[in-house]
C-alpha positions as CSV (number, residue, x, y, z in Angstrom):
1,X,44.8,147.3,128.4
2,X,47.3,149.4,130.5
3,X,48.5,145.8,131.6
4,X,48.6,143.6,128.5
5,X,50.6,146.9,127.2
6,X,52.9,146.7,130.5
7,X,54.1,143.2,129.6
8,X,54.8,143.7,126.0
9,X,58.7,145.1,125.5
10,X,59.7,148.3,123.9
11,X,60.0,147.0,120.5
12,X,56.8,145.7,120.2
13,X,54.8,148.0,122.0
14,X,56.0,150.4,119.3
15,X,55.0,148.1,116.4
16,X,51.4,147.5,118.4
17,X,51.0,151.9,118.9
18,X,51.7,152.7,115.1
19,X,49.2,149.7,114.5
20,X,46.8,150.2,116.3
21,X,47.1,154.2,115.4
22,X,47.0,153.4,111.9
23,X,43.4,151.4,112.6
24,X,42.2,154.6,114.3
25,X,43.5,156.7,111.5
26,X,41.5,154.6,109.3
């Protein structure tokens, strides 16, 4: 995951973290 993560800029690993937060949150 580290990885995939690695290759995804900034932007978008922001958008991705509050996403996936928000599922975890759920």
């Amino acid at each position: 995951m580290n990885n995939l993560f690695g290759i995804i800029p900034p932007p978008i690993y922001n958008i991705s973290s509050i996403y996936f937060f928000s599922i975890t949150k759920n």
